[in-house]
C-alpha atoms as one frame of an Amber mdcrd trajectory, in Angstrom:
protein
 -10.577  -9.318 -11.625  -9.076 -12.566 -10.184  -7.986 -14.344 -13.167  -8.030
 -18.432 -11.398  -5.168 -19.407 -14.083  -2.604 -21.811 -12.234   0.379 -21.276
 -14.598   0.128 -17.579 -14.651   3.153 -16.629 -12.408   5.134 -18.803 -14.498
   4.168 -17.491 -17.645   4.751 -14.134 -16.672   8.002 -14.327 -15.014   9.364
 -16.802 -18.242   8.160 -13.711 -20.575  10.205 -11.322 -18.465  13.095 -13.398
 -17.692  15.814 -12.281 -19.641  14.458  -8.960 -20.706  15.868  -6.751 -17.262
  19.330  -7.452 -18.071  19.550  -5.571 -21.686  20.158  -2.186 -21.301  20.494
  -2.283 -17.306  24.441  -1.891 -17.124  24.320   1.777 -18.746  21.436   2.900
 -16.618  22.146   4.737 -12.991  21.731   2.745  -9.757  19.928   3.484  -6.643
  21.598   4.491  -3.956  19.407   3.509  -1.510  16.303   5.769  -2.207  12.655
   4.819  -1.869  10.370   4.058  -4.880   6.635   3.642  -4.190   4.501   2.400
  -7.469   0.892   2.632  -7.806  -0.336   1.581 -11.303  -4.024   0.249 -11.767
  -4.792  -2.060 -14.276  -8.440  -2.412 -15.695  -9.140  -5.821 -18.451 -12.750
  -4.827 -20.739 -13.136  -2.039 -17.530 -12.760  -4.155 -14.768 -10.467  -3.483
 -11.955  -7.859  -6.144 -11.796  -6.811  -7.814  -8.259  -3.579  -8.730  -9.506
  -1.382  -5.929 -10.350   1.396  -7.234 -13.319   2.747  -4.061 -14.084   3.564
  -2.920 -10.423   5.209  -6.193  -9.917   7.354  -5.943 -13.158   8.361  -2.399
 -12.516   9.223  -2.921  -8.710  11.215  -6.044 -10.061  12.894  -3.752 -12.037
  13.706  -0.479  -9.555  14.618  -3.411  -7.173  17.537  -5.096  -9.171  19.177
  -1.948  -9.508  19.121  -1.432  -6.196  16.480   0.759  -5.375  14.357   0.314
  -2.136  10.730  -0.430  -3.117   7.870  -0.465  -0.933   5.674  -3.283   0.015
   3.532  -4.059  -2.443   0.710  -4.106  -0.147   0.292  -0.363   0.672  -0.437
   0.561  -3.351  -2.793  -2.230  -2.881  -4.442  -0.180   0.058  -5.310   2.027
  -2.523  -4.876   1.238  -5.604  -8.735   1.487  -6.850  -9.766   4.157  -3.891
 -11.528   7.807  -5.322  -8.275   9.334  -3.560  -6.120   7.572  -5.930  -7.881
   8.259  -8.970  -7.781  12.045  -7.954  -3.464  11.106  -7.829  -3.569   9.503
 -11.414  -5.835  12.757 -12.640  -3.384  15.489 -11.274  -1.459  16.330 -14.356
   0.764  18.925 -12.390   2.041  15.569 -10.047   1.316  17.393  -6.644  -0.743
  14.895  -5.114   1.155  12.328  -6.436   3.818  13.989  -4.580   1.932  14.864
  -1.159   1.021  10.679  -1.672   4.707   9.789  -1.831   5.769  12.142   1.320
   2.914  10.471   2.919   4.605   6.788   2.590   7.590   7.827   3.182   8.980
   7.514  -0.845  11.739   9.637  -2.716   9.899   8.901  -5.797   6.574   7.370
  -6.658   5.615   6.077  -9.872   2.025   6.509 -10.600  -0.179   5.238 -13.718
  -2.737   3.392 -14.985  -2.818  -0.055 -17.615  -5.897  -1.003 -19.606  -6.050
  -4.028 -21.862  -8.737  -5.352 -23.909  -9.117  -8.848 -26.298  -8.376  -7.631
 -30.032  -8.993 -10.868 -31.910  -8.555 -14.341 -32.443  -4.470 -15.274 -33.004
  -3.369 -17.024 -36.684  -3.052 -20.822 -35.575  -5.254 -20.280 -32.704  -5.191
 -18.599 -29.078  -5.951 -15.086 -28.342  -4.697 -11.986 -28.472  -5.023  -8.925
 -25.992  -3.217  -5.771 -26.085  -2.460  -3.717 -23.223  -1.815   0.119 -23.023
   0.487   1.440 -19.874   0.995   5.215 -18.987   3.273   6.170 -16.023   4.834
   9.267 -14.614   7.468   9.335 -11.869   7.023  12.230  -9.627  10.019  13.083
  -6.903   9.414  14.641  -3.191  13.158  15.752  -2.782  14.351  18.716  -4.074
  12.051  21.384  -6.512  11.489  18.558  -9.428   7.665  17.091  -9.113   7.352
  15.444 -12.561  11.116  14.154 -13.711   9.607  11.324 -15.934   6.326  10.301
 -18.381   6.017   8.065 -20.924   3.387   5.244 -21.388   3.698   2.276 -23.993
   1.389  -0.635 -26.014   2.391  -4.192 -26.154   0.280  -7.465 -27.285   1.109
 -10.986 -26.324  -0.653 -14.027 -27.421  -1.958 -17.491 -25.372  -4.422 -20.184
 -25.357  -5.469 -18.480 -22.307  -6.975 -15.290 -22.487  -6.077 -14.691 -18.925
  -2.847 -15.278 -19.624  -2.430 -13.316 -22.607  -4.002 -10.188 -20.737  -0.805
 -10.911 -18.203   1.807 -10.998 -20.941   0.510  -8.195 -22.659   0.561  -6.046
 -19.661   3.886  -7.035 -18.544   5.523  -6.276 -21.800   4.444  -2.875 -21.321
   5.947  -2.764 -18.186   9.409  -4.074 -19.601   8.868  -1.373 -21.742   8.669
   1.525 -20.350  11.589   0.237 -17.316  14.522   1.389 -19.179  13.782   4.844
 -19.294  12.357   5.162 -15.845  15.002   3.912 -14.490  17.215   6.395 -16.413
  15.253   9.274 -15.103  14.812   8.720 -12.204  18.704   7.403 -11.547  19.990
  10.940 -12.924  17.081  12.512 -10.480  18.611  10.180  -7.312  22.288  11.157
  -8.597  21.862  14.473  -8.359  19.531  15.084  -5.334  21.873  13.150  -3.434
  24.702  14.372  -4.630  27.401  15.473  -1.828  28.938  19.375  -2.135  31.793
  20.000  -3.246  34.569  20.656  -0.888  36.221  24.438  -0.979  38.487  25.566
   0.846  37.341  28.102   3.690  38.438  31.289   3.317  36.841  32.628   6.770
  38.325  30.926  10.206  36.926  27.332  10.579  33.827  27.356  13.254  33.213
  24.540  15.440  29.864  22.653  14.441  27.302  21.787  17.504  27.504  18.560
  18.843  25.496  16.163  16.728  21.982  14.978  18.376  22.604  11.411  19.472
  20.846   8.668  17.301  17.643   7.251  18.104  18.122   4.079  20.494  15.835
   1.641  21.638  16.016   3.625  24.901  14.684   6.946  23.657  12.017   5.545
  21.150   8.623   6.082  21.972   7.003   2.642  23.156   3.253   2.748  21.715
   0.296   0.050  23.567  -2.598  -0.493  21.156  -5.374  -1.575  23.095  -8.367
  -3.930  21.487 -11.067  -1.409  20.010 -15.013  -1.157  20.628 -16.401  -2.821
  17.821 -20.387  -0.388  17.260 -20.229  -2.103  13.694 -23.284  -4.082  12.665
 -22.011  -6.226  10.482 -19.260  -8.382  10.233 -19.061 -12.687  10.346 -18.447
 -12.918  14.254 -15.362 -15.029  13.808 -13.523 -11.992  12.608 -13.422 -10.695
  16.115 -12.723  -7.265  14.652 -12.140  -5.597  18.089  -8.817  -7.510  18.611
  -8.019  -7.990  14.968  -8.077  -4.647  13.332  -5.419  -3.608  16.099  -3.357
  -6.257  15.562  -2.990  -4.908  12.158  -2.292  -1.527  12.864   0.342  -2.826
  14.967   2.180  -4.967  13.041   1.855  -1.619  10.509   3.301   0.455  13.269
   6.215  -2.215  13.868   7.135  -1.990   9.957   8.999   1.879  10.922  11.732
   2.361  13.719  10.016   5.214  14.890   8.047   3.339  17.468   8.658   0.296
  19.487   5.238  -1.461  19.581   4.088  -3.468  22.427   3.717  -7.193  22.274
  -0.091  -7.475  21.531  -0.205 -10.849  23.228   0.450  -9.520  26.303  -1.504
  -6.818  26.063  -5.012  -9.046  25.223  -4.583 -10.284  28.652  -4.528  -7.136
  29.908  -7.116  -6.089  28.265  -9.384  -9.193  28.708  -9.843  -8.105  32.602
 -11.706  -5.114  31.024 -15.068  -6.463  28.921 -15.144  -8.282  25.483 -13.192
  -6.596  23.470 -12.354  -3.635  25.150 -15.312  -2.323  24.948 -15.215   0.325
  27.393 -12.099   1.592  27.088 -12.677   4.065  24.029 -14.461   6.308  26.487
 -12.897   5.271  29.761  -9.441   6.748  29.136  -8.316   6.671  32.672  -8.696
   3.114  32.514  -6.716   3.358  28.967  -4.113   5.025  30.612  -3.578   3.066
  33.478  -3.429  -0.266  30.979  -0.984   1.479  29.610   1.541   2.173  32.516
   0.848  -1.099  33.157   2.669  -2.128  29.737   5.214   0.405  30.457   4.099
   2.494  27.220   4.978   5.988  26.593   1.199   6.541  24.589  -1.709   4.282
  24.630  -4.232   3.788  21.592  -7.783   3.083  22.187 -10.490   3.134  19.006
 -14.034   2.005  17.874 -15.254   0.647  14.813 -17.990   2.446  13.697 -19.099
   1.179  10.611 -17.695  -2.561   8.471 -19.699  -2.807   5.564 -19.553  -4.252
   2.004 -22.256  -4.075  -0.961 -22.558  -5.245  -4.278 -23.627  -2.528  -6.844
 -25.311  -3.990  -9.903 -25.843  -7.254 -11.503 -23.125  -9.503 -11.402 -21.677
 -11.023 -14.620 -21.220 -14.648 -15.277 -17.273 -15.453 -16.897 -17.508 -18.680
 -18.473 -13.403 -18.537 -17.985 -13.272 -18.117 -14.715 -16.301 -20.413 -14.539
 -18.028 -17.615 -11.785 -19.963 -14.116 -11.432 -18.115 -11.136 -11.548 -19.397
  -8.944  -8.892 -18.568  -5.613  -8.481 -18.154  -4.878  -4.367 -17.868  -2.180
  -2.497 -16.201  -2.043   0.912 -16.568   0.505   3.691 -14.645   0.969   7.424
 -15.220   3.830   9.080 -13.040   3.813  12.963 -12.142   6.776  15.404  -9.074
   6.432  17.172  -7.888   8.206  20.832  -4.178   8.553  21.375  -3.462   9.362
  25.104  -0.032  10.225  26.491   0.666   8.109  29.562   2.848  10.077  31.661
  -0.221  12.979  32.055  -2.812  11.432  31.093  -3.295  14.013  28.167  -5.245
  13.164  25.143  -3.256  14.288  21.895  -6.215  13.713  19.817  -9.379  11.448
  18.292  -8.942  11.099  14.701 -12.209   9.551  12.377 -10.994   7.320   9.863
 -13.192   6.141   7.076 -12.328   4.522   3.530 -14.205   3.561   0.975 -12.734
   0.824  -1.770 -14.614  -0.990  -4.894 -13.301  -4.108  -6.418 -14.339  -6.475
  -8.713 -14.187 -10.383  -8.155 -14.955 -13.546  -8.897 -17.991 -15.107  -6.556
 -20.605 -13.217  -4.095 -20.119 -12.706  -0.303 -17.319 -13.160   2.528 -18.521
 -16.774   3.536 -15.848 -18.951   4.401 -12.682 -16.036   3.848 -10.582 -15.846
   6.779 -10.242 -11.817   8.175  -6.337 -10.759   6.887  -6.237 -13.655   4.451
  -4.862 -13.619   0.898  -7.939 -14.062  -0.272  -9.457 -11.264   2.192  -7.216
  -8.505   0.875  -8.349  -9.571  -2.684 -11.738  -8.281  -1.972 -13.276  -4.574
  -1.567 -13.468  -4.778   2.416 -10.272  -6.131   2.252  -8.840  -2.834   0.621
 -10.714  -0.858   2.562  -9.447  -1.886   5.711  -5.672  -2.259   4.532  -6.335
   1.739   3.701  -7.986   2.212   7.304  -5.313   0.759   8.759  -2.024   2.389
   6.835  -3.522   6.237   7.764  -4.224   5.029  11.183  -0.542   3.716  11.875
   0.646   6.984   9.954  -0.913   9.143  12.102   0.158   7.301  15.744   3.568
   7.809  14.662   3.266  11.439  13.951   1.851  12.045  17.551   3.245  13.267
  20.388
């Protein structure tokens, strides 16, 4: 739910301020590792936009060091079926598989509730939230090294407001001791061996393989797609806009070098609106890409953009709007073709499926890739679309 509440990041960060610092001296430090958190949070049932307890628990994991990932990905998939299935696994498998997926060392997955439980003595009201969290590890034979959950109120004039304090008190928490866990976990998975003395003659190791330069990294050309979708407000221009997005994805690792989309639009502007032939034209894909001096070239089509609204909406005299609960669907195929030969490494189908709640009806007047784009269920679907897509150009060669 988008709570419209202008002094909210203020009162959250005030009720949090001081809180980090007691306790965090005795507990282990990051190295360097990777933390990926994932933590839905539902108010009466409804799905939340904001996400208070992810942002107070990557606060946390990234004072002391740790290496957090954008905030954006668990968005991606925060309120998707898949990650639902990842909160449900008690064993922590998938929520393993997820964090090897992202690239994590650890991933923190969970959910928060909250609910109104009366009116405050003196006035305002009070919600309570509940928060359960698990941090599962990819390295090593550990899946589960931590679970614990917690229940915090917080009172406000605002009920908004309150929800938001409640939640991230819950969050501050639970922090301490996930951040003891998972230190001793780091500590000891990357602990170095201890040095013995050989007792056997001393064998020359292998010459080391030579880092990764800018020379030897694969350079990757993502062409406009086909856009077969029938709906979509035509100012989106989908075609050119969806790949910009997986490339700036793809530009996030250093396992590619992506190239400059600018100049490839003019490129690709000598073949038809939007590139619309070259999903099935891949001789012309390839030679677009030699032409950008690319290693692999990536041509896709949009098959289906859609969003719904499922039920009656629900006025908030708050928020001073309908709730509406959305439902966002984008469905694309992608080619990846190998420049040098010519050879076509494979057509992936991509399709997610996300359902949000928020405030108003319809996409009129929200810019495509906008804050208030990402807040909605096509939004989420598409950020999801987008993240396998880049994660599965990088794996091909």
């Amino acid at each position: 739910m988008k709570w419209r509440a202008p002094a909210l990041a203020m009162a959250v960060a005030a009720a949090v301020g001081a809180v980090w610092a007691q306790g965090q001296e005795a507990a282990p430090r990051s190295t360097g590792a990777t933390v990926m958190i994932v933590a839905p949070e539902y108010y009466l049932g409804l799905s939340m936009a904001e996400a208070t307890a992810e942002t107070e628990l990557g606060r946390a994991f990234t004072e002391a060091g740790y290496r957090v990932l954008d905030q954006a990905q668990s968005a991606a998939i925060r309120y998707t079926p898949e990650m639902a299935e990842v909160i449900g696994d008690a064993t922590g498998a998938k929520a393993r598989e997820l964090a090897a997926q992202h690239g994590a060392d650890v991933v923190i997955v969970g959910k928060a509730s909250c609910e109104r439980v009366g009116e405050a003595a003196g006035g305002g009201t009070n919600c309570q939230a509940h928060l359960e969290v698990r941090a599962v590890a990819v390295r090593g034979d550990t899946v589960i090294i931590a679970a614990t959950d917690a229940t915090d109120a917080a009172v406000d004039n605002t009920e908004s407001i309150a929800a938001r304090k409640a939640l991230g008190r819950a969050a501050e928490a639970v922090a301490p001791y996930l951040l003891e866990r998972v230190g001793e976990f780091v500590g000891k998975a990357i602990k170095p061996l201890e040095t013995v003395t050989p007792t056997q003659p001393t064998v020359t190791p292998p010459p080391a393989t030579p880092p990764t330069t800018a020379a030897t990294t694969p350079r990757v050309a993502v062409l406009s797609f086909e856009n077969a979708s029938e709906w979509a407000p035509t100012e989106w221009k989908l075609g050119r806009q969806i790949p910009d997005l997986i490339a700036r994805e793809l530009a996030k690792s250093d396992q590619v070098r992506v190239v400059e989309r600018t100049a490839l639009q003019k490129l690709v502007a000598q073949q038809g609106p939007e590139g619309s032939r070259l999903f099935n034209d891949l001789g012309k894909a390839r030679e677009l890409g030699a032409l950008a001096e690319a290693d692999y070239v990536v041509v896709g089509r949009i098959n289906e953009f859609a969003s719904d609204e499922v039920g009656a909406s629900v006025y908030i005299a708050e928020a001073g709007d309908y709730a509406v609960n959305q439902t966002g669907h984008v469905s694309m195929a992608i080619k990846i073709i190998r420049v040098s030969d010519g050879t076509l490494l494979g057509t992936q189908e991509i399709e997610r499926l996300a359902k949000q709640i928020v405030m108003g009806s319809g996409y009129q007047g929200i810019a495509f890739g906008s804050s208030r784009f990402n807040r909605t269920a096509l939004g989420g679907a598409t950020r999801a679309a987008v993240i396998e897509a880049a994660n599965i150009i990088r794996q091909a060669r």
